[in-house]
PDB file with one MODEL, atoms N, CA, C and O in Angstrom:
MODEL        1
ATOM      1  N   UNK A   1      68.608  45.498 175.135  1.00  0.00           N
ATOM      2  CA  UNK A   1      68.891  46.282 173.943  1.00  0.00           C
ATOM      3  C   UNK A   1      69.907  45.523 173.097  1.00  0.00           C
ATOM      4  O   UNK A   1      70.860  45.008 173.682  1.00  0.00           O
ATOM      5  N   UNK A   2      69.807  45.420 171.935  1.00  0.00           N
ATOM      6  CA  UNK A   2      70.695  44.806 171.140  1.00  0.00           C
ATOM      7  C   UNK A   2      71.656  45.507 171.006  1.00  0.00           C
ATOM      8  O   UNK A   2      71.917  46.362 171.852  1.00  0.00           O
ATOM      9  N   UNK A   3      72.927  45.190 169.174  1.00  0.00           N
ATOM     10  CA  UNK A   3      73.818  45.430 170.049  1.00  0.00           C
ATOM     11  C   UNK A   3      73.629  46.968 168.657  1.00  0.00           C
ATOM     12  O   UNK A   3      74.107  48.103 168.660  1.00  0.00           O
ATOM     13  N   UNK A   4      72.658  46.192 167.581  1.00  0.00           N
ATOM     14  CA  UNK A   4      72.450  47.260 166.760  1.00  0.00           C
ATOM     15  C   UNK A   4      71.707  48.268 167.191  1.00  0.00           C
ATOM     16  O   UNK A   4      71.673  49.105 166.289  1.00  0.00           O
ATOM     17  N   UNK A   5      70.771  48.799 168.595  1.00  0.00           N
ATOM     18  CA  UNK A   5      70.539  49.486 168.869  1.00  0.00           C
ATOM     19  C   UNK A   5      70.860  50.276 169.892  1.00  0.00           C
ATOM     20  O   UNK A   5      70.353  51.392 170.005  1.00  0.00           O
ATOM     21  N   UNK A   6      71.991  49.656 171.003  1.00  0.00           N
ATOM     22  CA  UNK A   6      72.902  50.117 171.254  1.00  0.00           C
ATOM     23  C   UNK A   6      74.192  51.026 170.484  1.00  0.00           C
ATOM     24  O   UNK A   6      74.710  52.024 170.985  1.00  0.00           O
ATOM     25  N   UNK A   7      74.567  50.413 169.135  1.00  0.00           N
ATOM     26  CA  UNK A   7      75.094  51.231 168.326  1.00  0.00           C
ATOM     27  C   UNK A   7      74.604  52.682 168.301  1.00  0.00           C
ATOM     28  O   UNK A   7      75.153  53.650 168.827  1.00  0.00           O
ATOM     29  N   UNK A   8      73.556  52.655 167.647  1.00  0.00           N
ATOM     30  CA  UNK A   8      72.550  53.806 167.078  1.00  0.00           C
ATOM     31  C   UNK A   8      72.501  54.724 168.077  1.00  0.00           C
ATOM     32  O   UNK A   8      72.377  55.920 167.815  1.00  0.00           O
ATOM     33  N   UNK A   9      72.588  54.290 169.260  1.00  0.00           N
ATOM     34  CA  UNK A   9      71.881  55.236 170.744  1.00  0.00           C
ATOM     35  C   UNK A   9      73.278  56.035 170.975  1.00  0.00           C
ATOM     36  O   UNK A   9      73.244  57.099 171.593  1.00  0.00           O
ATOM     37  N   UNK A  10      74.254  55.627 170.580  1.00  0.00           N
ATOM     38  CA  UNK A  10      75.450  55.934 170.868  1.00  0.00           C
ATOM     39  C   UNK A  10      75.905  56.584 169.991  1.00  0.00           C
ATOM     40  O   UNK A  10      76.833  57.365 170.205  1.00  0.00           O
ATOM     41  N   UNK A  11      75.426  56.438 168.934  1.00  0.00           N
ATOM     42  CA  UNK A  11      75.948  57.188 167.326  1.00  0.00           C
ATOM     43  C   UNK A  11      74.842  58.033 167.243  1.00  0.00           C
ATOM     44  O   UNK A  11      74.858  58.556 166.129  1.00  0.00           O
ATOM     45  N   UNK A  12      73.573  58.537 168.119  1.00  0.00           N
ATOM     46  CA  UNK A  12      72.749  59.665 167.966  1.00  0.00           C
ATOM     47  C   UNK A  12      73.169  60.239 169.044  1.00  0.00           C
ATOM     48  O   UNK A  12      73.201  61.453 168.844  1.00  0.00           O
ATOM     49  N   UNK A  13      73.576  59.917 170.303  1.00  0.00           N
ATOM     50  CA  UNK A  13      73.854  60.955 171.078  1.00  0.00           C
ATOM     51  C   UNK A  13      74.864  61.722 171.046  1.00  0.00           C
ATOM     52  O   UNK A  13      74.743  62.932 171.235  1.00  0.00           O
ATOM     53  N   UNK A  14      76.248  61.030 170.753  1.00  0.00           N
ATOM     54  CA  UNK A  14      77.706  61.747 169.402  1.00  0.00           C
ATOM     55  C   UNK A  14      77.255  62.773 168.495  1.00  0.00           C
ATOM     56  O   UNK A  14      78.019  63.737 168.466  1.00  0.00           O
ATOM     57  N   UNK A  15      76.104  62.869 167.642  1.00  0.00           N
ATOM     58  CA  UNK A  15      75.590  63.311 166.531  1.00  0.00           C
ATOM     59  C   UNK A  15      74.793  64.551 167.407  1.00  0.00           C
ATOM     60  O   UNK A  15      74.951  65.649 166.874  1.00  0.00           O
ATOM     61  N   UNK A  16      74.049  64.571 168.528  1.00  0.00           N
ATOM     62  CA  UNK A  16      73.362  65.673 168.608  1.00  0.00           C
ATOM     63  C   UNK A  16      74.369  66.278 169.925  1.00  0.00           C
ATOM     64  O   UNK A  16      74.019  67.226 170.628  1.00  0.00           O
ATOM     65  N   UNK A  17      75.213  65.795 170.035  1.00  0.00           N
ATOM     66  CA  UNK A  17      76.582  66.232 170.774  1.00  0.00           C
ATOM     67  C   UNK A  17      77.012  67.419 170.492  1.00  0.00           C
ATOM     68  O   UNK A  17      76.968  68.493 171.092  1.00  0.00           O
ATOM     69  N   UNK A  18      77.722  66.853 168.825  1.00  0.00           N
ATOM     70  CA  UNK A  18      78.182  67.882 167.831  1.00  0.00           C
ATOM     71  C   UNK A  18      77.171  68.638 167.938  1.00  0.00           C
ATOM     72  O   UNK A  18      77.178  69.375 168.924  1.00  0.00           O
ATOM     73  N   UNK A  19      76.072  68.718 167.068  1.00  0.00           N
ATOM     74  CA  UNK A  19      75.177  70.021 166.690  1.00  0.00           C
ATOM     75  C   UNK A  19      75.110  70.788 167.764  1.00  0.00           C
ATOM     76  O   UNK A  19      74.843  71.958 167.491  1.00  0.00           O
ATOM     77  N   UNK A  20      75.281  70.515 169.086  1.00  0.00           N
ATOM     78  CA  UNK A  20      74.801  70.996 170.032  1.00  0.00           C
ATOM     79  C   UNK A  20      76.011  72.251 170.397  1.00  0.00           C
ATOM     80  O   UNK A  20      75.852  73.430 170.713  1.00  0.00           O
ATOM     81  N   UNK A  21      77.118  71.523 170.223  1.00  0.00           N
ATOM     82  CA  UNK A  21      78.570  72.989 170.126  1.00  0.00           C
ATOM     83  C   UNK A  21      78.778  73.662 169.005  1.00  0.00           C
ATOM     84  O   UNK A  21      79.531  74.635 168.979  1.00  0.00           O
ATOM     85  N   UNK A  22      77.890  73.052 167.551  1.00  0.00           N
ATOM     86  CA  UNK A  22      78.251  73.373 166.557  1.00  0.00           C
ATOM     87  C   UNK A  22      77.144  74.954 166.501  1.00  0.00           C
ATOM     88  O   UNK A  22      77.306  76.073 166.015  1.00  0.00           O
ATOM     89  N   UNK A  23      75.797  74.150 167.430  1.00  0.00           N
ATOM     90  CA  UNK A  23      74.491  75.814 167.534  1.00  0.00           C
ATOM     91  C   UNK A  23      75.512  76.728 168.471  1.00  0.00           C
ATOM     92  O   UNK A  23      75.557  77.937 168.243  1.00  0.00           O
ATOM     93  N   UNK A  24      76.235  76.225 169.401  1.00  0.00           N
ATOM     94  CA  UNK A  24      76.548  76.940 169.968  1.00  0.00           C
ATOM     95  C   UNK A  24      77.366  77.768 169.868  1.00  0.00           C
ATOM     96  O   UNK A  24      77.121  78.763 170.550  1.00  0.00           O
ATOM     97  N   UNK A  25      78.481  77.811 169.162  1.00  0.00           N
ATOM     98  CA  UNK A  25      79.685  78.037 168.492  1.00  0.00           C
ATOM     99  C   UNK A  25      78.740  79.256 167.151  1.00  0.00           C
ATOM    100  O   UNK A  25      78.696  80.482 167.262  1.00  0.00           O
ATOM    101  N   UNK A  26      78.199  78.558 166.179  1.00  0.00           N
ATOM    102  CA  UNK A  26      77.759  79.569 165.438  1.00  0.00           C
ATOM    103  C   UNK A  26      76.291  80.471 165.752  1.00  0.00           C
ATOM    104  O   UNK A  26      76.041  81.559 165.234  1.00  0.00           O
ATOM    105  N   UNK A  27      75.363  79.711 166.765  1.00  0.00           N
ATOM    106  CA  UNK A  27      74.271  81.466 167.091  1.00  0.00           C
ATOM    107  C   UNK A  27      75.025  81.579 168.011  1.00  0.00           C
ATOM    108  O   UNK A  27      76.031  82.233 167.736  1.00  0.00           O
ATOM    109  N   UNK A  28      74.942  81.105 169.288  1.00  0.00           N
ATOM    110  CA  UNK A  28      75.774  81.633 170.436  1.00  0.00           C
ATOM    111  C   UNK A  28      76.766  82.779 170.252  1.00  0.00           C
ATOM    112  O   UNK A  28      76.685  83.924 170.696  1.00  0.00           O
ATOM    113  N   UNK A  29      77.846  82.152 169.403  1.00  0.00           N
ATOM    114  CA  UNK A  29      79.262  83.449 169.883  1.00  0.00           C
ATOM    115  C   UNK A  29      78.881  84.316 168.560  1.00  0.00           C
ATOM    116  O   UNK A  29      78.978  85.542 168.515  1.00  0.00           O
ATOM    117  N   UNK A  30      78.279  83.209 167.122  1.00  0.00           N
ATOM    118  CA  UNK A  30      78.591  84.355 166.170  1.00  0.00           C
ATOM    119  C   UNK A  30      77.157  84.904 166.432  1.00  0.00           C
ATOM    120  O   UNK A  30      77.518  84.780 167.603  1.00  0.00           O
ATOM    121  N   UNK A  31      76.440  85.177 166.469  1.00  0.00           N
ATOM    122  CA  UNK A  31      75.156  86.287 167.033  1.00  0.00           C
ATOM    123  C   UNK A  31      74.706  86.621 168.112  1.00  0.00           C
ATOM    124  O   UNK A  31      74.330  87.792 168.156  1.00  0.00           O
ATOM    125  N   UNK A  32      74.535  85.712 169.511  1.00  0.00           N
ATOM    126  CA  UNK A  32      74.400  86.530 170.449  1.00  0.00           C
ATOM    127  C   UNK A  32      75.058  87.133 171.225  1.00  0.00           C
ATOM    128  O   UNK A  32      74.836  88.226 171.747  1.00  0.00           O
ATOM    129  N   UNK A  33      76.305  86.118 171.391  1.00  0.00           N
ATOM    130  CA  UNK A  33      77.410  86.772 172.489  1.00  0.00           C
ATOM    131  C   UNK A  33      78.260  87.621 171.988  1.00  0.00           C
ATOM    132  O   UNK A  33      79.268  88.022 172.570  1.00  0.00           O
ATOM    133  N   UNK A  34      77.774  88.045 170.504  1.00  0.00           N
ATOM    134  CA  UNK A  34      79.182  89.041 169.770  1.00  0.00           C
ATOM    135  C   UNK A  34      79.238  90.055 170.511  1.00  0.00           C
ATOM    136  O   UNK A  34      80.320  89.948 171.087  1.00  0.00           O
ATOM    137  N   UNK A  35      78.595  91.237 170.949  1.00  0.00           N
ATOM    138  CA  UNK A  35      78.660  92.195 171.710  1.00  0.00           C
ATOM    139  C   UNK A  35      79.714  92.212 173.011  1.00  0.00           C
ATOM    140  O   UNK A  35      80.531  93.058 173.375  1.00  0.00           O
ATOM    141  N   UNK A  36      79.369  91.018 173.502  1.00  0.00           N
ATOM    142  CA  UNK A  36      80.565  91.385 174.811  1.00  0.00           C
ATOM    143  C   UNK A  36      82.246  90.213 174.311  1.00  0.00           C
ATOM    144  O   UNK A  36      83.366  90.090 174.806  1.00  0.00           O
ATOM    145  N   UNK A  37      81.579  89.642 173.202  1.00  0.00           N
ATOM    146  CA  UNK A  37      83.088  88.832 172.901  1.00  0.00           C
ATOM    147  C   UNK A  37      84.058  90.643 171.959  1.00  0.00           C
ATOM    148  O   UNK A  37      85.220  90.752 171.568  1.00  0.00           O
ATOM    149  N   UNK A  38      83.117  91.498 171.938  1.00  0.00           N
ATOM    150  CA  UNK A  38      83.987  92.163 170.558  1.00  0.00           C
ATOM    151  C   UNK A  38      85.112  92.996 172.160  1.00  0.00           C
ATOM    152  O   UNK A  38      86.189  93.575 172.021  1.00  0.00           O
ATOM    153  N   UNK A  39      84.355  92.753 173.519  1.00  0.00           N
ATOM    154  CA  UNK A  39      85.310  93.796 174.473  1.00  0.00           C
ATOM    155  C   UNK A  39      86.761  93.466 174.365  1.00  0.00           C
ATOM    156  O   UNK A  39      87.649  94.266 174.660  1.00  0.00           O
ATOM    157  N   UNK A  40      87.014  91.969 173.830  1.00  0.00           N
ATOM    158  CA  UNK A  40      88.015  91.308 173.936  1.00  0.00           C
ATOM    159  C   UNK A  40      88.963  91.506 172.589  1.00  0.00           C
ATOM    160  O   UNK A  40      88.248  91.354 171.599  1.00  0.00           O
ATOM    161  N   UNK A  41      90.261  91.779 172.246  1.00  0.00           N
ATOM    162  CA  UNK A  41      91.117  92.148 171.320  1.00  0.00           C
ATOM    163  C   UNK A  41      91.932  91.519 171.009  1.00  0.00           C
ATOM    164  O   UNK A  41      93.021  91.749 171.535  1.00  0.00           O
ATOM    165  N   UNK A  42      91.832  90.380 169.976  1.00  0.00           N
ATOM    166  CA  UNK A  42      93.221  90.169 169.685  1.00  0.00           C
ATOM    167  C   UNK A  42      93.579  89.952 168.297  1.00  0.00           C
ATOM    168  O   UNK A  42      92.871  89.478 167.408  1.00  0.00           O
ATOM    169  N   UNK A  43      94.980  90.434 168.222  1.00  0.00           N
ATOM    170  CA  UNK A  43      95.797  91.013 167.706  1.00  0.00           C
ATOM    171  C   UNK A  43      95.536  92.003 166.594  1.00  0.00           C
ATOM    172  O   UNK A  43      96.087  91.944 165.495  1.00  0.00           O
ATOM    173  N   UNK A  44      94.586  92.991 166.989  1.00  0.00           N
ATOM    174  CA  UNK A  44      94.097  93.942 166.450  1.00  0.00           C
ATOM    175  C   UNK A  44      92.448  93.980 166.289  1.00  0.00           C
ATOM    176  O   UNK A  44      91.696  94.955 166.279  1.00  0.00           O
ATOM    177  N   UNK A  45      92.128  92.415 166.153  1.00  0.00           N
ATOM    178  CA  UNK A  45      90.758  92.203 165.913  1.00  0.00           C
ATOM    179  C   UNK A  45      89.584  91.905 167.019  1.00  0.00           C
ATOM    180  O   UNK A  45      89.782  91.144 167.965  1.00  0.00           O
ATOM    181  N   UNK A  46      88.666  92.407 166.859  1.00  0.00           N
ATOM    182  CA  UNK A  46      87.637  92.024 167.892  1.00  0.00           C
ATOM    183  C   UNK A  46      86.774  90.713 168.172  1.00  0.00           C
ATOM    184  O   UNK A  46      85.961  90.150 167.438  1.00  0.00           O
ATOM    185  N   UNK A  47      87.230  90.383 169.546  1.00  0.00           N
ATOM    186  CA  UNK A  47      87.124  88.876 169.482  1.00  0.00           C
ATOM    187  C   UNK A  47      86.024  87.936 168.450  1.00  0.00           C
ATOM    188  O   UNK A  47      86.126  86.967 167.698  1.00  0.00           O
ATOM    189  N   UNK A  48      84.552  89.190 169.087  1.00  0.00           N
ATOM    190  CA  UNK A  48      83.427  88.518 168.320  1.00  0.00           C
ATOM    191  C   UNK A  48      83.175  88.396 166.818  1.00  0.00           C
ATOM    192  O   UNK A  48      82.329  87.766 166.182  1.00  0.00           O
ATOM    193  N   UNK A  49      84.306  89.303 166.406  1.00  0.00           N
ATOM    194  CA  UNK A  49      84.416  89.674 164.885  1.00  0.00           C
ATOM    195  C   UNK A  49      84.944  88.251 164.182  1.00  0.00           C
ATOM    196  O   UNK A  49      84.296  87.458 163.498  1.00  0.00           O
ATOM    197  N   UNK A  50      86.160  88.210 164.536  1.00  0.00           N
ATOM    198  CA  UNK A  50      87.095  87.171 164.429  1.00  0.00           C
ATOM    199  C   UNK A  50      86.305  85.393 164.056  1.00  0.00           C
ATOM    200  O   UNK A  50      86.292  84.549 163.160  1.00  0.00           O
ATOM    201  N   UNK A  51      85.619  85.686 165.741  1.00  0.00           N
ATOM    202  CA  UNK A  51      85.359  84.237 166.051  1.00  0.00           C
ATOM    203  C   UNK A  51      84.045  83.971 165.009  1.00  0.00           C
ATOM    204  O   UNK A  51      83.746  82.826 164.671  1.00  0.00           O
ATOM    205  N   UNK A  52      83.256  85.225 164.515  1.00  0.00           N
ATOM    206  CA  UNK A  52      82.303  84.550 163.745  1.00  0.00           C
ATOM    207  C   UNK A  52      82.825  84.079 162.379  1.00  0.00           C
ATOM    208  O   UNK A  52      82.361  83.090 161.811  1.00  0.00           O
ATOM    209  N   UNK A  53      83.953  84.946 161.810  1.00  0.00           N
ATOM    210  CA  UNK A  53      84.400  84.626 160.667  1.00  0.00           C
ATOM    211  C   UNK A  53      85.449  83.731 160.598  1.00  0.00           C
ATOM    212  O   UNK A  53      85.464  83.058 159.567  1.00  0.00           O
ATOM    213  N   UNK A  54      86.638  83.457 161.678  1.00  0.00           N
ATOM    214  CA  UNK A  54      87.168  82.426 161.665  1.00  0.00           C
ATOM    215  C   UNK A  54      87.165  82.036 162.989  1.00  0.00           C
ATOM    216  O   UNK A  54      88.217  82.608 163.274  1.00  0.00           O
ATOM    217  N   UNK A  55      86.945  81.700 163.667  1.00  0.00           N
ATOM    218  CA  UNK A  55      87.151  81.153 164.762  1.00  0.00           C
ATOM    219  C   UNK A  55      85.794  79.612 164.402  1.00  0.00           C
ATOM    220  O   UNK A  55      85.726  78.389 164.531  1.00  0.00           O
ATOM    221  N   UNK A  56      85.200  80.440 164.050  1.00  0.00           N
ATOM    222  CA  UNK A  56      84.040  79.045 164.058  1.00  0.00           C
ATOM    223  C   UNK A  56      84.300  78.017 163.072  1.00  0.00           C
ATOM    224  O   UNK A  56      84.037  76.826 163.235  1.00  0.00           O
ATOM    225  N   UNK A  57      84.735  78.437 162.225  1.00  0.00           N
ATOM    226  CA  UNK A  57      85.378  77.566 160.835  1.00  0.00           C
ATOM    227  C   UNK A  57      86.377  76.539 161.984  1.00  0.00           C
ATOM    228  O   UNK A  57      86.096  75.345 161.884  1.00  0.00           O
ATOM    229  N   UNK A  58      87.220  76.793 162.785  1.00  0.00           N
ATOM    230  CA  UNK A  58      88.399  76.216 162.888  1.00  0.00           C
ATOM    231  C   UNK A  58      87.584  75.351 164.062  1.00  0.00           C
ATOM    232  O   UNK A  58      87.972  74.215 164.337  1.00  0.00           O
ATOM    233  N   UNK A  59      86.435  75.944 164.741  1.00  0.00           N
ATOM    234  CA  UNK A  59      86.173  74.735 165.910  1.00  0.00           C
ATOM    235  C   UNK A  59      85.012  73.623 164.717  1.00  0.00           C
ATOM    236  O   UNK A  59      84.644  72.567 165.231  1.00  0.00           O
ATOM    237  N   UNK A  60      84.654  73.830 163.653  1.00  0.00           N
ATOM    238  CA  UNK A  60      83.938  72.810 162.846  1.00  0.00           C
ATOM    239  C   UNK A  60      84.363  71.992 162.195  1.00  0.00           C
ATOM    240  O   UNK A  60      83.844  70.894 161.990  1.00  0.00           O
ATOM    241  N   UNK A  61      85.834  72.578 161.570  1.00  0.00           N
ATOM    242  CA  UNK A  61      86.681  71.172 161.434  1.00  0.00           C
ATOM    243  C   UNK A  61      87.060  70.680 162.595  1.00  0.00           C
ATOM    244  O   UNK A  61      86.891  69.472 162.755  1.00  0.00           O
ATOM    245  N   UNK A  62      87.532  71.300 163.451  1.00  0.00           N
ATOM    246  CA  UNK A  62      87.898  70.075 164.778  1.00  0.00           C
ATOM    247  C   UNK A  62      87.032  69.240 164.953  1.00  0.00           C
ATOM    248  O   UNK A  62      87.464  68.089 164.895  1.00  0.00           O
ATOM    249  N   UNK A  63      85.711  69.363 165.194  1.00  0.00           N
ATOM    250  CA  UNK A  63      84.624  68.702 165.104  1.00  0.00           C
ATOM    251  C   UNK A  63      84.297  68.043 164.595  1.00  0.00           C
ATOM    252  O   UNK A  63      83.420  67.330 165.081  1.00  0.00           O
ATOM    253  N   UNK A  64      84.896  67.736 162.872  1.00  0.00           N
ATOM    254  CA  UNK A  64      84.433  66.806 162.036  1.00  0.00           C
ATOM    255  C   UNK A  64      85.860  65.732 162.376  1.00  0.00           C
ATOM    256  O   UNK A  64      86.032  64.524 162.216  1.00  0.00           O
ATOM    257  N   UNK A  65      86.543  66.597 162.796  1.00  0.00           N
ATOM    258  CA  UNK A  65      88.030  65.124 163.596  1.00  0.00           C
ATOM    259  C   UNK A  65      87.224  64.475 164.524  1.00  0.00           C
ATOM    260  O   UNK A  65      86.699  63.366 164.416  1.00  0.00           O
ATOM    261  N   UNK A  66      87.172  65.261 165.441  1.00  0.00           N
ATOM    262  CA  UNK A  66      86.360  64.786 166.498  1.00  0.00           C
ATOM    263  C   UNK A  66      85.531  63.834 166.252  1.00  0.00           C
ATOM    264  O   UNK A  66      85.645  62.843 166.973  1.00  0.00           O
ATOM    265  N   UNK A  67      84.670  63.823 165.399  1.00  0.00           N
ATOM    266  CA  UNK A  67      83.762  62.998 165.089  1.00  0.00           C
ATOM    267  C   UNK A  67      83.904  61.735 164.599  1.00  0.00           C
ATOM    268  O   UNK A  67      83.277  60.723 164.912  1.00  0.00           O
ATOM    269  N   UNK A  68      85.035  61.919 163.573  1.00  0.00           N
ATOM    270  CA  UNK A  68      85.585  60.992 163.002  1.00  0.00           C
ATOM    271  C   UNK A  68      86.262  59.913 163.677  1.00  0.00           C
ATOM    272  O   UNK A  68      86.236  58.765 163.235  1.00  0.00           O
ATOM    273  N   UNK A  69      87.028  60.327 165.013  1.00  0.00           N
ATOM    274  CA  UNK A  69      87.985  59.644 165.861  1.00  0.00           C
ATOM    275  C   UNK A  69      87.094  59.274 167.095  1.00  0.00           C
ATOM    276  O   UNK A  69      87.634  58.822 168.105  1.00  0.00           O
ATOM    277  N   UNK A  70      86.006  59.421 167.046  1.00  0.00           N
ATOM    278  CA  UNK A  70      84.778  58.649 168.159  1.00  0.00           C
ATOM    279  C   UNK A  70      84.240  57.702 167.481  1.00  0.00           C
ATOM    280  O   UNK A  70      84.146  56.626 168.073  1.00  0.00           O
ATOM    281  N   UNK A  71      83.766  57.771 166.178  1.00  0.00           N
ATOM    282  CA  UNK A  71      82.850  56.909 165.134  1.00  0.00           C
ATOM    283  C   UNK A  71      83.596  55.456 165.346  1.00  0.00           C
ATOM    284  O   UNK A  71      83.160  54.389 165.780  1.00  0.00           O
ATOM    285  N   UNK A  72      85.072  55.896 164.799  1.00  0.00           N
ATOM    286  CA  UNK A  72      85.917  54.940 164.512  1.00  0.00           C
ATOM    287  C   UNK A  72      86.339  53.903 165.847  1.00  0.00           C
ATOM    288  O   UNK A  72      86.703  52.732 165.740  1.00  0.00           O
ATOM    289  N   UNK A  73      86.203  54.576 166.942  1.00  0.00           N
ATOM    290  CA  UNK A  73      86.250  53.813 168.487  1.00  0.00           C
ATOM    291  C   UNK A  73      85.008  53.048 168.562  1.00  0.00           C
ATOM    292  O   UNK A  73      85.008  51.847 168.829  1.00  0.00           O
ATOM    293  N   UNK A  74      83.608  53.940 168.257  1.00  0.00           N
ATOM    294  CA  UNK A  74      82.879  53.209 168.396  1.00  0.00           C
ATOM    295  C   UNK A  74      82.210  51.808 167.240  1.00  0.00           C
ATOM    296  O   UNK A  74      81.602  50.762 167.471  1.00  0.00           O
ATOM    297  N   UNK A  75      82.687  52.446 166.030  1.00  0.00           N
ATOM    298  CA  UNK A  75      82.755  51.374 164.837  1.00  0.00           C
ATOM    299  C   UNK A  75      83.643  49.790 165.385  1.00  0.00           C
ATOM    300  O   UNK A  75      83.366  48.643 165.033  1.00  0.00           O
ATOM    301  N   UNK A  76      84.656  50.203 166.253  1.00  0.00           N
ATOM    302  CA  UNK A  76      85.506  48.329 166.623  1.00  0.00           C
ATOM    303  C   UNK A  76      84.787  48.656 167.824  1.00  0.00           C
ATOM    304  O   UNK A  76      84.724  47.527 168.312  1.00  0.00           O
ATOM    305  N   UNK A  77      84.160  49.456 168.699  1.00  0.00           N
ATOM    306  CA  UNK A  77      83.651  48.461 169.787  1.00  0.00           C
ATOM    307  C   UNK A  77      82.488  48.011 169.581  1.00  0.00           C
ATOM    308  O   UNK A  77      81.983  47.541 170.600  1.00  0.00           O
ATOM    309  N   UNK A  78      81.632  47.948 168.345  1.00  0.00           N
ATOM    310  CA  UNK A  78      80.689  47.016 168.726  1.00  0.00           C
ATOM    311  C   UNK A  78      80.859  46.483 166.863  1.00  0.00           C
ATOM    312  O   UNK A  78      79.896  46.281 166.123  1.00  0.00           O
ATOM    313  N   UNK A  79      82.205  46.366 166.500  1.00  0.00           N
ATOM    314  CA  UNK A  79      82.399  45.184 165.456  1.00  0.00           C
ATOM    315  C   UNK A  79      81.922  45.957 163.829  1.00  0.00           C
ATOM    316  O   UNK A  79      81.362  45.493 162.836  1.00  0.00           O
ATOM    317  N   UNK A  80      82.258  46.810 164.038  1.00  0.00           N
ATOM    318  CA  UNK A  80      81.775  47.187 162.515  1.00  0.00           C
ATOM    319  C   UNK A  80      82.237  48.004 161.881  1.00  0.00           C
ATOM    320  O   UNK A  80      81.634  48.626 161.006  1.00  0.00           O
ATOM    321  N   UNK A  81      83.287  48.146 162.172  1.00  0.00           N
ATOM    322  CA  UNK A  81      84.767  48.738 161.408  1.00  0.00           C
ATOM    323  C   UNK A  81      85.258  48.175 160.260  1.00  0.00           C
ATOM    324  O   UNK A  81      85.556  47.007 160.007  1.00  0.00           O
ATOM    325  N   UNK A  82      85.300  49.242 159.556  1.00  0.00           N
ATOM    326  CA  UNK A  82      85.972  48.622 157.877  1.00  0.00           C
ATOM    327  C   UNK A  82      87.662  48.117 158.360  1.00  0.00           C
ATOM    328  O   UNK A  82      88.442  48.525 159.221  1.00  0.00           O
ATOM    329  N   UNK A  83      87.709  47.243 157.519  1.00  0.00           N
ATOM    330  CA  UNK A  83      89.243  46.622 157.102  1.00  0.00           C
ATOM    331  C   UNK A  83      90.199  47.772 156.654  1.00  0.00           C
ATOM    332  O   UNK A  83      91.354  47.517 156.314  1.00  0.00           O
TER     333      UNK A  83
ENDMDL
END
């Protein structure tokens, strides 16, 4: 395998990484699991309530860090990192 398709294999499996917590995070908690996340309370609000309206926002930017700070590891290990 070269080293440009080694790149790619590594920068699609990162990529369906993300989507994969990102489905999970928004159908998962915000539509299916809302029912038993709402048993949970905090600080007045019901978990599943919360987490669909903010909770998921805050794990999708982490995610786009996340993403950003793997790219960039993997951008100098195989040489193709901007200056």
């Amino acid at each position: 395998m070269s080293d440009a398709s080694a790149y790619w294999a590594e920068n699609k499996r990162l990529i369906v990484g993300c989507l994969i917590v990102w489905f999970i995070v928004s159908y998962g908690f915000g539509i299916l699991l809302v029912d038993q996340m709402n048993k949970i309370s905090i600080a007045g609000y019901d978990l599943g309530f919360w987490f669909a309206q903010q909770g998921s926002m805050y794990i999708f930017v982490a995610l786009i860090f996340f993403y950003v700070v793997k790219m960039n590891k993997l951008d100098r290990k195989y040489n193709v990192h901007e200056e």
